[in-house]
C-alpha positions in Angstrom: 38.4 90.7 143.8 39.6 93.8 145.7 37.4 96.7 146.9 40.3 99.0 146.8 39.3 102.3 145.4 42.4 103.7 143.0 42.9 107.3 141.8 45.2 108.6 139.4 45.9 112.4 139.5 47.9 113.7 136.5 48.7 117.2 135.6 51.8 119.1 134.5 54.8 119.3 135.9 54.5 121.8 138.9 50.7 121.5 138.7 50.7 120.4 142.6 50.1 116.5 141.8 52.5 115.2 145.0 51.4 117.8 147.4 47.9 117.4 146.9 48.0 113.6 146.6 49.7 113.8 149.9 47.4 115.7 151.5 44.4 113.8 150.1 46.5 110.5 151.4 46.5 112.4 155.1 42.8 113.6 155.0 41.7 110.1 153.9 44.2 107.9 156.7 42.9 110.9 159.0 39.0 110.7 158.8 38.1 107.1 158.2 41.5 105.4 159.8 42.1 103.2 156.9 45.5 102.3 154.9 46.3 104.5 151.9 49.3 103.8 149.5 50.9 106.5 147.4 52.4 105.9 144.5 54.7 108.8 142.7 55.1 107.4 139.2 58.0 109.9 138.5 60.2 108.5 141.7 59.0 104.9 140.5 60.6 106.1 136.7 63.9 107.5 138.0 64.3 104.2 139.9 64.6 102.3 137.3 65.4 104.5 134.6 67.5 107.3 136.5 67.5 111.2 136.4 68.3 111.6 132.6 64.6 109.6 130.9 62.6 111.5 129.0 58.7 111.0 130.4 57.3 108.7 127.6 56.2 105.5 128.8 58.4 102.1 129.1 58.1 99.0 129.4 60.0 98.3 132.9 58.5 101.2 134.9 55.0 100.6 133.6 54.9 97.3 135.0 56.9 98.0 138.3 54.3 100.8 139.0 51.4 98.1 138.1 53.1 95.5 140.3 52.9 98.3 143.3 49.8 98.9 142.5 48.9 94.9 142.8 50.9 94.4 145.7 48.8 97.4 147.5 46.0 96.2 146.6 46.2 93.3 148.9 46.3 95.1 151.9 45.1 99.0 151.2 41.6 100.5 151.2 43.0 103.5 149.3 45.8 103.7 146.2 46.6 107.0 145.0 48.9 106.8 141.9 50.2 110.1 140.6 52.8 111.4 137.7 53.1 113.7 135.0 51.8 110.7 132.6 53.4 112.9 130.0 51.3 110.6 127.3 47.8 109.5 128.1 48.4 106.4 127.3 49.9 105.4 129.9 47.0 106.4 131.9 44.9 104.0 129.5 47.2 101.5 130.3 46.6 101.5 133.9 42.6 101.6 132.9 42.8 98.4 131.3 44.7 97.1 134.1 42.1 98.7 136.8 39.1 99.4 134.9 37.2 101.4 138.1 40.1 103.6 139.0 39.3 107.4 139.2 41.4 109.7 137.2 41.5 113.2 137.9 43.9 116.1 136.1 45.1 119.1 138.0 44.8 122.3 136.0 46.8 125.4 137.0 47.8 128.4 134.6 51.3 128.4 133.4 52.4 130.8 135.2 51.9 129.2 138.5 53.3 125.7 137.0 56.5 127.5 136.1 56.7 129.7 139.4 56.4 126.2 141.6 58.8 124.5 139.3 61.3 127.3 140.0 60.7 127.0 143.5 61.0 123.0 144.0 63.2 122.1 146.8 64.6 119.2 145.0 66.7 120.3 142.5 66.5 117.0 139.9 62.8 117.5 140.4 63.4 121.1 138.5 62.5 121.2 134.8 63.5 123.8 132.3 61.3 126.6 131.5 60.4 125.2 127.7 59.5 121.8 128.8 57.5 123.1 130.9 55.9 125.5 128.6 55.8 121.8 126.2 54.0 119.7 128.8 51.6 122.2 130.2 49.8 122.2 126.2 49.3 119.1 125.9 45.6 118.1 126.0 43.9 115.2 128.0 40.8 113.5 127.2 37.8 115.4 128.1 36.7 111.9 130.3 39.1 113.0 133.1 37.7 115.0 135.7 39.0 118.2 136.0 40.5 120.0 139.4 41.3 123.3 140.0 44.7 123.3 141.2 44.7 127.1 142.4 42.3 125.9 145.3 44.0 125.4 149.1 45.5 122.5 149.4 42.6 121.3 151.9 39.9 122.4 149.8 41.2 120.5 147.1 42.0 117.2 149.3 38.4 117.0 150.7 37.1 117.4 147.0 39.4 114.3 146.0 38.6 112.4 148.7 34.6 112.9 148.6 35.0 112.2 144.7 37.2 108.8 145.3 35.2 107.3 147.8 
């Protein structure tokens, strides 16, 4: 049995889920020296299903991703999976795979999800105004721990990682 610790960070799109799980990835490899895999559901989604899928969850990616996850788990103190999980149940998923994991969703008003949507570097990344608008209603269960995304960057990374480990 591993002691790897997993977190999942979900949010909308634009919310800051990459940035911050890269930071947290950094603090963590930074302060205790130990290996940390990160694990961008989207890029993991586009892989196999390319630029054009919708977010729902499927088959093929879902068990790539938990293969990853498997595979990290071998070696890593630290996995930090992260997506838009556009349906929580894909999220539940992952739970019955890895019962312990943390799961924590970024919250940011609209108005800054669009704004850094607009501003993404990576064009493909960039989704329309109304999806957006879509995405960022839909409600999560009340069990996932809630972070607010309007924080620094470093404020928020030392709150994740004193919450995952």
């Amino acid at each position: 049995m591993s002691n790897t610790k997993i977190a999942i960070i979900a949010g909308a799109p634009g919310v800051g889920k990459t940035t911050i799980a890269r930071r947290t990835c950094e603090t963590i490899q930074e302060r205790l020296e130990c290996i940390v895999v990160h694990i961008e559901v989207d890029d993991v989604r586009w892989m196999i299903l390319g630029d054009n899928s919708d977010c729902s969850p499927h088959p093929m990616w879902l068990k790539l991703v938990e293969s990853i996850v498997n595979r990290a788990m071998t070696f890593a103190e630290v996995v930090i999976i992260e997506g838009l999980f556009y349906e929580s149940r894909t999220v539940e998923r992952l739970l019955i795979r890895y019962p312990d994991a943390k799961i924590f969703m970024l919250e940011a008003s609209l108005e800054i999800c669009l704004e850094r949507n607009r501003n993404r570097e990576v064009i493909s990344e960039r989704l329309n105004d109304e999806e957006i608008k879509r995405l960022h209603l839909l409600t999560r269960p009340t069990s996932w721990k809630r972070l607010n995304a309007n924080l620094p960057i470093e404020t928020l990374a030392i709150q994740l990682v004193s919450q995952i480990l």
